[in-house]
PAZAPA-4460 file (N, C-alpha, C; in steps of 0.05 Angstrom, whole numbers, plus 32768, in hexadecimal, padded with zeros to 4 digits):
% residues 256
    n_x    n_y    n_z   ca_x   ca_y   ca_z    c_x    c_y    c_z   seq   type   mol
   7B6E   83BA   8820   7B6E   83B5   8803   7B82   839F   87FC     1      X     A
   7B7C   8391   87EE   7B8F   8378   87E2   7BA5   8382   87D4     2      X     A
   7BB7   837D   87D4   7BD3   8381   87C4   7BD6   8365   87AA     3      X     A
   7BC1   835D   87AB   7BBF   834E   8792   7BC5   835D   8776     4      X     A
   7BCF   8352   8762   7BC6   836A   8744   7BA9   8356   8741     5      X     A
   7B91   8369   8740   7B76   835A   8733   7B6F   8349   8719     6      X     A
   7B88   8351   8702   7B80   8343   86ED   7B8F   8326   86F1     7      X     A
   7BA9   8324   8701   7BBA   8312   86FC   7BA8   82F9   8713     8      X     A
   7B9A   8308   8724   7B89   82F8   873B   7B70   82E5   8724     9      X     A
   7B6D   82FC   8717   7B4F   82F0   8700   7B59   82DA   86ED    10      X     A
   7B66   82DD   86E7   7B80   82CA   86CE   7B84   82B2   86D6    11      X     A
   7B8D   82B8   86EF   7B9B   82A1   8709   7B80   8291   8704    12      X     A
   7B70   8293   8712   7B51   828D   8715   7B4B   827C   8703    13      X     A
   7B52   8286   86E9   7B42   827A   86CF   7B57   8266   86C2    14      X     A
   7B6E   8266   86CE   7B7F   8258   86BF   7B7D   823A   86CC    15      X     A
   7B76   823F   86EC   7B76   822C   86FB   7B5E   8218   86F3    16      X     A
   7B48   8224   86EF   7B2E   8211   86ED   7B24   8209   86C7    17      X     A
   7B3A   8219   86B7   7B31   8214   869C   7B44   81F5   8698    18      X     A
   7B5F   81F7   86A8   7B6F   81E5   869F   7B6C   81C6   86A4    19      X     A
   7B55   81CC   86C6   7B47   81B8   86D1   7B2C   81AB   86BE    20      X     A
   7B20   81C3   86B4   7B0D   81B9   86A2   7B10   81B1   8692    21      X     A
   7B1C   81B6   8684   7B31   81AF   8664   7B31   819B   8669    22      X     A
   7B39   818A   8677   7B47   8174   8684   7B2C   8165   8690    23      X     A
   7B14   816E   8698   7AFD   8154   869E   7AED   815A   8684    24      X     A
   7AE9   816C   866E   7AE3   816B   8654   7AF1   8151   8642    25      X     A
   7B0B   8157   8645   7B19   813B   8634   7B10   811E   8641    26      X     A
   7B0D   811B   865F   7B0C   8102   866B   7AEB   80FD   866D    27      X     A
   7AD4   8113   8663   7ABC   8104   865D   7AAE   8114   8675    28      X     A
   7AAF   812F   8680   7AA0   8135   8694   7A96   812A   86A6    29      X     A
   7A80   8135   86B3   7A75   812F   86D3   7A70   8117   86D4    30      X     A
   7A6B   8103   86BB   7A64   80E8   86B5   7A7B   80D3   86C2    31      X     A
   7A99   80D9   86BA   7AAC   80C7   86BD   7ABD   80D7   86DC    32      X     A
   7AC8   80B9   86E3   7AD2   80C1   86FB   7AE6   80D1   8700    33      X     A
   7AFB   80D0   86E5   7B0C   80E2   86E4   7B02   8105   86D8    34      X     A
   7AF4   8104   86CF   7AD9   811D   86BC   7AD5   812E   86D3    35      X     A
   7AC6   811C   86E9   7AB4   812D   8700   7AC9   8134   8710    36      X     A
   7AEB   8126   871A   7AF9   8135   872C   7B09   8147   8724    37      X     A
   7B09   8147   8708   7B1F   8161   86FE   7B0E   8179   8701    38      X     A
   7AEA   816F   86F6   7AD7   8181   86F1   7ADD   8196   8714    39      X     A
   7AD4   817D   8728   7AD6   8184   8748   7AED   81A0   874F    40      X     A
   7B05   8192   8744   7B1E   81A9   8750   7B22   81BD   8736    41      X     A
   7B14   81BE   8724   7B1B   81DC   8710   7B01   81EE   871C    42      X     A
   7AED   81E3   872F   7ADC   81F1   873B   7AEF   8200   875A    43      X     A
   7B04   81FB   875D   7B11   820C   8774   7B1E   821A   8766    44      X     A
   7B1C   8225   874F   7B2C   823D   874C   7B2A   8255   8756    45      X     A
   7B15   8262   875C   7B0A   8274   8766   7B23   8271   877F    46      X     A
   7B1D   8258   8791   7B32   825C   87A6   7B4B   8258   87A9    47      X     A
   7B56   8258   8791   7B6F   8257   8793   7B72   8275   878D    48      X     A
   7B63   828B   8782   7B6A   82A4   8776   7B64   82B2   8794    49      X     A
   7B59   829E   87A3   7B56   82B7   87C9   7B6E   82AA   87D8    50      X     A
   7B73   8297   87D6   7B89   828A   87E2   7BA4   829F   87DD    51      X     A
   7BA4   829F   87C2   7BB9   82B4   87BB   7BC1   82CF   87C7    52      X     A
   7BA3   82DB   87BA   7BA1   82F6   87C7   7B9A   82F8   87DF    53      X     A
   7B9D   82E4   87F2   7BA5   82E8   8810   7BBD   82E7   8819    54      X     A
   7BCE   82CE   8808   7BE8   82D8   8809   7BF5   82E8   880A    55      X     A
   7BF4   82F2   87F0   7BF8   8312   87EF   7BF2   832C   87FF    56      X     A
   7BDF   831E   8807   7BD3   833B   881A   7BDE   833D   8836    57      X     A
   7BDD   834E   8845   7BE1   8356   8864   7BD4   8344   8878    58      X     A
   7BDB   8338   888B   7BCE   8334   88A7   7BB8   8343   88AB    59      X     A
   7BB9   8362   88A5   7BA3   8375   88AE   7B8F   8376   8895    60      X     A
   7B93   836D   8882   7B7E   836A   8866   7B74   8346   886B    61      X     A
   7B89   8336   8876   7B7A   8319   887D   7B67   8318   888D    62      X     A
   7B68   832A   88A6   7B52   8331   88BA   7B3A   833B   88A9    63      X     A
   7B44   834F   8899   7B26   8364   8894   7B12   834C   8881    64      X     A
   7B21   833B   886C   7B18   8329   885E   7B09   8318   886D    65      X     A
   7B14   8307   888A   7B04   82FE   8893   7AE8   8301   889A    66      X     A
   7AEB   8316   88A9   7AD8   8328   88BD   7ABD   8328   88A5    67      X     A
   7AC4   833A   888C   7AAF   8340   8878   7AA4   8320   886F    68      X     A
   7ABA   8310   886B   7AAB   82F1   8865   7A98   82EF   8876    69      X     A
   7A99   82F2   8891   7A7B   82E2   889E   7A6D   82FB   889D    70      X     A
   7A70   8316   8895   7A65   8330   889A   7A44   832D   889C    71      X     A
   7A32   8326   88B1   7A16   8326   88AE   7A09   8345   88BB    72      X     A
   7A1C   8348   88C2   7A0A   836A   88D1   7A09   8385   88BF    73      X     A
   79FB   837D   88B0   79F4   8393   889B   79D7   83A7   889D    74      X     A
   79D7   83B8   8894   79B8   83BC   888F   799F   83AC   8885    75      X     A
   798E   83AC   888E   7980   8395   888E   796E   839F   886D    76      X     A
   796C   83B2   8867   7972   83B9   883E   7978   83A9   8833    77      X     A
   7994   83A9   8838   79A4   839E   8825   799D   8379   8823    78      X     A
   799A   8363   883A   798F   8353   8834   7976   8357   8825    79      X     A
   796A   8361   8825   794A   8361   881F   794C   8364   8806    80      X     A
   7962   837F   87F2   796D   837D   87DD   7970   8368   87D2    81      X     A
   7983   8350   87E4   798D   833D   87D6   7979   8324   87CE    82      X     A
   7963   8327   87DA   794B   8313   87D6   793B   8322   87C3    83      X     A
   793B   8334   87CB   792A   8340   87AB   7933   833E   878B    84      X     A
   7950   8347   8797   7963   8340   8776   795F   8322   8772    85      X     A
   7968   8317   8780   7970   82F4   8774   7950   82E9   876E    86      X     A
   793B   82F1   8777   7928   82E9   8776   7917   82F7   8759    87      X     A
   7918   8310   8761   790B   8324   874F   790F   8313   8734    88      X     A
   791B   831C   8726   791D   8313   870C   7913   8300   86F8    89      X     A
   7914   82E8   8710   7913   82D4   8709   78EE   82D5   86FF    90      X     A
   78E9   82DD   8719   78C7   82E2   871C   78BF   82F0   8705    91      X     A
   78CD   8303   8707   78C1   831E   86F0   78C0   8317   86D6    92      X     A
   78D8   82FE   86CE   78D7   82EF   86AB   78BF   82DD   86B0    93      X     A
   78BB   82CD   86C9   78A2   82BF   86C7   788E   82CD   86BD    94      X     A
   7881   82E5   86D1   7871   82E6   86CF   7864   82FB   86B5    95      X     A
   7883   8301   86A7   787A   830F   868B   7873   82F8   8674    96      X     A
   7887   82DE   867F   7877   82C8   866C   7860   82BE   8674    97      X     A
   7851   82BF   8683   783B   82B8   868F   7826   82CA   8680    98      X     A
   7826   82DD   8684   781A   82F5   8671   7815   82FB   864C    99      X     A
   782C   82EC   8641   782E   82EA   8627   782C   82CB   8625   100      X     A
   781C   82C3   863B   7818   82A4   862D   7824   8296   862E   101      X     A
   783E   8291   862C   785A   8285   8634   785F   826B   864C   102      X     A
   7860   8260   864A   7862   8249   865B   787C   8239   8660   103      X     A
   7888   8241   8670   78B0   8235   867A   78AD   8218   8673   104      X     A
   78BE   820E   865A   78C2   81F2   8656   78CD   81E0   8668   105      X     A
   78EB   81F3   8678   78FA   81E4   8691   78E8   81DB   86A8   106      X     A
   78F2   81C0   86AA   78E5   81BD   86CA   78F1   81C8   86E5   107      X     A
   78ED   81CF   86F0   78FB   81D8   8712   78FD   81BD   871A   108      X     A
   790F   81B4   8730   791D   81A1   8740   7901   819E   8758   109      X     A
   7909   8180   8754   78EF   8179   8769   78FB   8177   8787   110      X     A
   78E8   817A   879F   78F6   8182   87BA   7904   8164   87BB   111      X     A
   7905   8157   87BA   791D   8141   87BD   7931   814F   87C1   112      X     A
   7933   815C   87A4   7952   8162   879F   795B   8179   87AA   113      X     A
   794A   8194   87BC   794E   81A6   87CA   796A   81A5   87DB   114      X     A
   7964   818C   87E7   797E   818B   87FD   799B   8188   87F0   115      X     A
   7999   817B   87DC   79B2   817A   87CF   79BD   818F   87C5   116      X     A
   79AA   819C   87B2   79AE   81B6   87A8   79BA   81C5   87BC   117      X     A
   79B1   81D5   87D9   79AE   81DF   87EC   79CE   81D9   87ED   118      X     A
   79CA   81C2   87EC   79EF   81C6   87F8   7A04   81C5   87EA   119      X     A
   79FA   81C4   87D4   7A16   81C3   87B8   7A14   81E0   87AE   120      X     A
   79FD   81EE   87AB   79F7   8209   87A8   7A0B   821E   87BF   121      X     A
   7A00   8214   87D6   7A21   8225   87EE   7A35   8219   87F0   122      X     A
   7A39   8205   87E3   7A5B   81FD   87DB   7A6A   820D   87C5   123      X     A
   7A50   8219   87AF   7A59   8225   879C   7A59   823E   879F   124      X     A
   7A48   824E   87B1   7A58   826C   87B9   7A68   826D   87CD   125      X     A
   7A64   8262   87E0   7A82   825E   87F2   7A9A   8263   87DF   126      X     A
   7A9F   824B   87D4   7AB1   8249   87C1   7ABF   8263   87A9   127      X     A
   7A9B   8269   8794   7AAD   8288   8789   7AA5   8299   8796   128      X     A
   7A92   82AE   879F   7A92   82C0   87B0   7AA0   82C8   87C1   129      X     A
   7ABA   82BB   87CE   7AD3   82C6   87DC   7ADE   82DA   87CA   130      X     A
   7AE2   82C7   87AE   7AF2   82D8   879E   7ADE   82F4   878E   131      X     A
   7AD1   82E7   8782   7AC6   82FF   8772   7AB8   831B   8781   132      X     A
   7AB6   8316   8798   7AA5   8333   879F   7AB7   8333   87BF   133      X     A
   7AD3   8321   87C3   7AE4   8327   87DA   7AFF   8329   87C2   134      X     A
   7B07   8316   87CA   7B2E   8328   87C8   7B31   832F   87A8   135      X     A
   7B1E   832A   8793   7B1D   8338   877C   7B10   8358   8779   136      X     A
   7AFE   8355   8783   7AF1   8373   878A   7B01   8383   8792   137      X     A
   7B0F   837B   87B2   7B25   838C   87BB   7B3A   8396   87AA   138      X     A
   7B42   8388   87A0   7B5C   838E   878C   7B51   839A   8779   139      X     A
   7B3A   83A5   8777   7B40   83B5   8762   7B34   83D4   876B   140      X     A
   7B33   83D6   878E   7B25   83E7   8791   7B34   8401   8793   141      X     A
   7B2E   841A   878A   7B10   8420   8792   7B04   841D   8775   142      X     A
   7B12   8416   8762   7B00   8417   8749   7AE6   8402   874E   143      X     A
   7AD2   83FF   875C   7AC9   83EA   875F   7AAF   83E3   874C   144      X     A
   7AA9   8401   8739   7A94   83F9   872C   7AA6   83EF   8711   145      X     A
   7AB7   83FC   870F   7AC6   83EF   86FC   7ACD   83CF   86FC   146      X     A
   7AD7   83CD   8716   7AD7   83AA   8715   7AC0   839D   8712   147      X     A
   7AA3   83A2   8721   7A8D   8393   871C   7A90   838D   86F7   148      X     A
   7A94   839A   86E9   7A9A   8395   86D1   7AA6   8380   86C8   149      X     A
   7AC2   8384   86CA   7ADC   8379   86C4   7AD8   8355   86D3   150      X     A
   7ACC   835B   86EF   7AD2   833E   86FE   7AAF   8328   86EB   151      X     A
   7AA3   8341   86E8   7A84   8335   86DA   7A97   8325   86C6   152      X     A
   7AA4   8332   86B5   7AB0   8328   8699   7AC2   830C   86A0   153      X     A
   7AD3   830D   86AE   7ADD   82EC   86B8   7ACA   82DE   86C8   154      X     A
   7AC3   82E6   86D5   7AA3   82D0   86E5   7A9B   82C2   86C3   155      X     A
   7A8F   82CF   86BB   7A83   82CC   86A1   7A97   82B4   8689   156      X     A
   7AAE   82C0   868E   7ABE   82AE   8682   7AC6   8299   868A   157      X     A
   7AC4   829C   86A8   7ACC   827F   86B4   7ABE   826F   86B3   158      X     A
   7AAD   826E   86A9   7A95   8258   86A7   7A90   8248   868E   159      X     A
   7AA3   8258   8682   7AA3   8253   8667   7AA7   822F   8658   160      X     A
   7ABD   822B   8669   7AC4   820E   8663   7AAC   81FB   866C   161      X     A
   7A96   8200   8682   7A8B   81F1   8682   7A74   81E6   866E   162      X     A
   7A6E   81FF   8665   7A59   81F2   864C   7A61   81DA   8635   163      X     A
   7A7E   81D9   863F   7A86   81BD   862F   7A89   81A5   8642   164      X     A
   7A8A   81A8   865B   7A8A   8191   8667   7A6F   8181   8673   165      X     A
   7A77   8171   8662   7A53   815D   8664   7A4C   8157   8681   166      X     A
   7A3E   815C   8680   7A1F   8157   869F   7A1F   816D   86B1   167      X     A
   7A2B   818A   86A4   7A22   819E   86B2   7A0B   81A9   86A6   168      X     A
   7A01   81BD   86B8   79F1   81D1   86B3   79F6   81DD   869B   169      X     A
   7A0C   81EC   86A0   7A12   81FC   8684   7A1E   81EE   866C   170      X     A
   7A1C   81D6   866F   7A1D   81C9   864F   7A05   81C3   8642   171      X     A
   79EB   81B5   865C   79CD   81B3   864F   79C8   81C8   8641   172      X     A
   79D9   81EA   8648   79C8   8208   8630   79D9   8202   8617   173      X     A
   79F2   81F2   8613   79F8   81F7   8602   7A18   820A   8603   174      X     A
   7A1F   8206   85F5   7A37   821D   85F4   7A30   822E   85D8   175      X     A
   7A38   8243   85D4   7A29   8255   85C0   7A12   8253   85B5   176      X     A
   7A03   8248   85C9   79E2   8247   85C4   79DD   8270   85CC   177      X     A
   79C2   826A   85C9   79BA   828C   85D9   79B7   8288   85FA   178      X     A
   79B0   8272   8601   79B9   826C   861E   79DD   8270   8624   179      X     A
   79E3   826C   8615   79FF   8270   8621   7A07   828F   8620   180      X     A
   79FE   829E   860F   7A03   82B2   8611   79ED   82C5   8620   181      X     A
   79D5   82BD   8622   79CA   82C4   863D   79D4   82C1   8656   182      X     A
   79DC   82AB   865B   79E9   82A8   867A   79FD   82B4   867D   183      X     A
   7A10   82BD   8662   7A36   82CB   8664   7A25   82DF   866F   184      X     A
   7A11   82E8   865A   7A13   8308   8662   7A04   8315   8677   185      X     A
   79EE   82FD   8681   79E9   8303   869C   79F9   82FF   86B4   186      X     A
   7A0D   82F4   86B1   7A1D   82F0   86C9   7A2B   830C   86C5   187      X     A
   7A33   8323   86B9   7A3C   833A   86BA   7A23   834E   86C9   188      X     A
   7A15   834E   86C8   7A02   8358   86CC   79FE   8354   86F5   189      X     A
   79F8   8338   86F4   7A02   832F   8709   7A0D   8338   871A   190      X     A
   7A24   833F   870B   7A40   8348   871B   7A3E   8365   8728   191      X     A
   7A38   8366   8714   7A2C   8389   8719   7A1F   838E   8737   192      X     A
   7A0A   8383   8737   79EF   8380   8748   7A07   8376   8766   193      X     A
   7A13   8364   8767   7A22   8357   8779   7A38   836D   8788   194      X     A
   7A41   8379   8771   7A5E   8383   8775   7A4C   839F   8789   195      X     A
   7A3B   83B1   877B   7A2C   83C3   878E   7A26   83B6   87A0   196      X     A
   7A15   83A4   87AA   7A0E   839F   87C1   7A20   8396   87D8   197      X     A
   7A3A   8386   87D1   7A46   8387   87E5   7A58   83A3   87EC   198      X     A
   7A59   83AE   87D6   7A6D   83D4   87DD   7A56   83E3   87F1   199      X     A
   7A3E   83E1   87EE   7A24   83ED   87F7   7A1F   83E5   8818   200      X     A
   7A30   83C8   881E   7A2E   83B2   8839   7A41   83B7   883E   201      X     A
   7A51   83CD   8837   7A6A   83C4   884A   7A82   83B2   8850   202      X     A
   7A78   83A2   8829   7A96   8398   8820   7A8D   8373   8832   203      X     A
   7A6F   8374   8835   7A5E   8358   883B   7A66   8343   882A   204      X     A
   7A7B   832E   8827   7A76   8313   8817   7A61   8304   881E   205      X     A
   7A5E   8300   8838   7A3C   82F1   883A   7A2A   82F8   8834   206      X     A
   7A23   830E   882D   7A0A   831B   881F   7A0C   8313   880A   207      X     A
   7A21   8313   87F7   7A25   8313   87DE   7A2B   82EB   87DC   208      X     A
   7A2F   82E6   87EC   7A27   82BF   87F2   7A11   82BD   87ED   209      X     A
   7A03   82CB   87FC   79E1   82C7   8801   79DC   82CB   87E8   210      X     A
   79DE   82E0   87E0   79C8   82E6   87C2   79D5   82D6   87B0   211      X     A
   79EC   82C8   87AB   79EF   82B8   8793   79E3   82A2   879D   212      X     A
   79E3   8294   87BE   79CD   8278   87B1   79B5   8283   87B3   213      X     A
   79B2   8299   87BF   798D   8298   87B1   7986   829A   8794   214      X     A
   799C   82A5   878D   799D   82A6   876A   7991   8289   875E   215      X     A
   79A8   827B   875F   79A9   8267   875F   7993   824C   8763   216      X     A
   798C   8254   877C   7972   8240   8788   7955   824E   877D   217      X     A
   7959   8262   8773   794B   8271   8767   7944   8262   8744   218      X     A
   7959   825C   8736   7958   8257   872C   7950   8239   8722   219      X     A
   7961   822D   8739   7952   820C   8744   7936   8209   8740   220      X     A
   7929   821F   875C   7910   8211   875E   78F9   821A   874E   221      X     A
   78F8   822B   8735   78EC   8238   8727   78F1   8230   870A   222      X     A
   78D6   8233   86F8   78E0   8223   86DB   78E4   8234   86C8   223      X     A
   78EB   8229   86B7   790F   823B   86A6   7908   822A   8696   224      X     A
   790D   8235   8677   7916   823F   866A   7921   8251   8650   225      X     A
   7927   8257   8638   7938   8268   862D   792C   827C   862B   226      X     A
   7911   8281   8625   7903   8293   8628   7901   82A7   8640   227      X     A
   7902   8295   8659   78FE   829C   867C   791F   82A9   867E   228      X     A
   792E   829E   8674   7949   82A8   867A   7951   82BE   866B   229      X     A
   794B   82C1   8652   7950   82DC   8643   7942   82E8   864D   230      X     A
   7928   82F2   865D   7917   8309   8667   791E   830F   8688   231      X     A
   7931   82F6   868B   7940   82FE   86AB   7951   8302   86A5   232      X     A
   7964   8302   8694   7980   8310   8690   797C   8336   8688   233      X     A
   7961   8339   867B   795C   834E   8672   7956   835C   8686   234      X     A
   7944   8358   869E   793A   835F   86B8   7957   836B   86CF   235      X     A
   7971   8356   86C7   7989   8358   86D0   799C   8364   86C7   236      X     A
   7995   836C   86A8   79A7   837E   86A2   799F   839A   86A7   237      X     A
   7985   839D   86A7   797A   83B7   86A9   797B   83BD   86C8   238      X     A
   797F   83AA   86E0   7987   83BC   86FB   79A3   83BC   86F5   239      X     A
   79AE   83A9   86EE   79D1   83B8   86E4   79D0   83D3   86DC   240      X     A
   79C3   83DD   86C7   79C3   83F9   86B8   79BF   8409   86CF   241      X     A
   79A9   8406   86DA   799D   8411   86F3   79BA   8426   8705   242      X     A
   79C3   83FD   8716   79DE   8410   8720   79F7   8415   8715   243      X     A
   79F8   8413   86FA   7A11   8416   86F1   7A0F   8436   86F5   244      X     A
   79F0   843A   86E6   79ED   8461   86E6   79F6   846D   8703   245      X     A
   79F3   845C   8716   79F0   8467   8735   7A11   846B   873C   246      X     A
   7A30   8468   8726   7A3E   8462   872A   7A4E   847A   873F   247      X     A
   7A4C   8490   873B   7A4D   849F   874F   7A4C   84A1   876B   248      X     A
   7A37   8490   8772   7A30   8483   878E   7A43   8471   8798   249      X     A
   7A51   8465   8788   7A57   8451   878D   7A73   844C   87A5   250      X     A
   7A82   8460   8794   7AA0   8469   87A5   7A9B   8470   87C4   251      X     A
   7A81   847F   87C3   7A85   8488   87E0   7A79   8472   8802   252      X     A
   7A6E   845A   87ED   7A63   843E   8804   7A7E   8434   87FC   253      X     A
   7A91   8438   87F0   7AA5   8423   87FF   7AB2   8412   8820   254      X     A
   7AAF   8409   8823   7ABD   8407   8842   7ABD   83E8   8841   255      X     A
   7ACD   83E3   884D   7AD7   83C2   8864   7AF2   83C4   8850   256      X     A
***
């Protein structure tokens, strides 16, 4: 278990990458050269909040952290889970707009751009998935359905600054658009879904790697949007409800 305190790890986190953003918001975002490298390093916050809480931690908690980072020997469920979740959803808002007529305005990314994606997409869970479902999870365990909560709520908030910095993703929804508050509140939901499945694996960060870029590339290669995304956040909040009810279960798959 981490000897981190969890909120001061989450704080840490957000103070690091808001102050960075703050800072490529004023200089003109992903556009300008100074925009895109402040944008670049307020995106390592996440690793500066594991960097920490390794410090802090034991030799014998640095090992166990490792070990679970490459963790692939799981039940072969639990992957299968994670392709169904990251995938599911997405499908399931299609194909209810498909049914009511509905037709996704967003375009999906043409295979050109696959490879790029591909690799900026596992730069980006590499990057937070150490923290949010490794040395944040731990620190707050065993409350751990409790944290899927609490860590959903800063994930959510960390993201926050970007809807102001021009040529991301989350500025095209808008900042207090209903996209913006679709994506806050699906990324709790998220969390949820994430935070069980690695307690379920055995305390897996690569599982929980895996299903955020399928999330993700999920989202890439399929067309979106506001419509498609409010009936996949709804699809996501409702397996949240699912296992939040299961919370009982939850304490006794703890392990790594």
């Amino acid at each position: 278990m981490s000897s981190a305190n969890p909120l001061i790890l989450l704080v840490l986190t957000l103070a690091w990458s808001w102050v960075w953003w703050g800072a490529s918001i004023a200089l003109g975002g992903t556009e300008t050269a100074g925009g895109g490298l402040t944008w670049l390093v307020g995106g390592f916050g996440p690793t500066v909040g594991v960097g920490f809480a390794l410090l802090r931690g034991t030799q014998q908690y640095r090992s166990s952290f490792r070990l679970r980072l490459f963790k692939w020997n799981v039940p072969w469920i639990f992957w299968l889970a994670a392709v169904a979740f990251a995938t599911g959803p997405k499908l399931i808002a299609l194909a209810i707009a498909a049914v009511s007529g509905h037709s996704a305005h967003g375009d999906a990314i043409g295979l050109g751009e696959v490879p790029v994606t591909i690799v900026f997409s596992v730069i980006v869970v590499a990057i937070e998935e150490p923290l949010w479902r490794g040395v944040a999870l731990d620190a707050f365990r065993p409350a751990v359905v409790r944290a899927s909560l609490v860590i959903g709520f800063f994930w959510s908030l960390w993201h926050v600054p970007l809807f102001a910095v021009d040529g991301t993703f989350q500025e095209e929804l808008g900042l207090g658009t209903l996209d913006f508050w679709v994506f806050s509140v699906g990324v709790v939901g998220l969390s949820v879904f994430l935070t069980w499945l690695v307690v379920s694996a055995s305390g897996s960060i690569l599982l929980a790697m895996f299903t955020h870029l399928l999330i993700n590339m999920t989202g890439q290669l399929l067309p979106d949007d506001t419509t498609i995304r409010v009936l996949e956040m709804v699809v996501i909040l409702l397996v949240a409800g699912v296992l939040l009810s299961m919370r009982r279960n939850w304490g006794s798959r703890i392990s790594g």
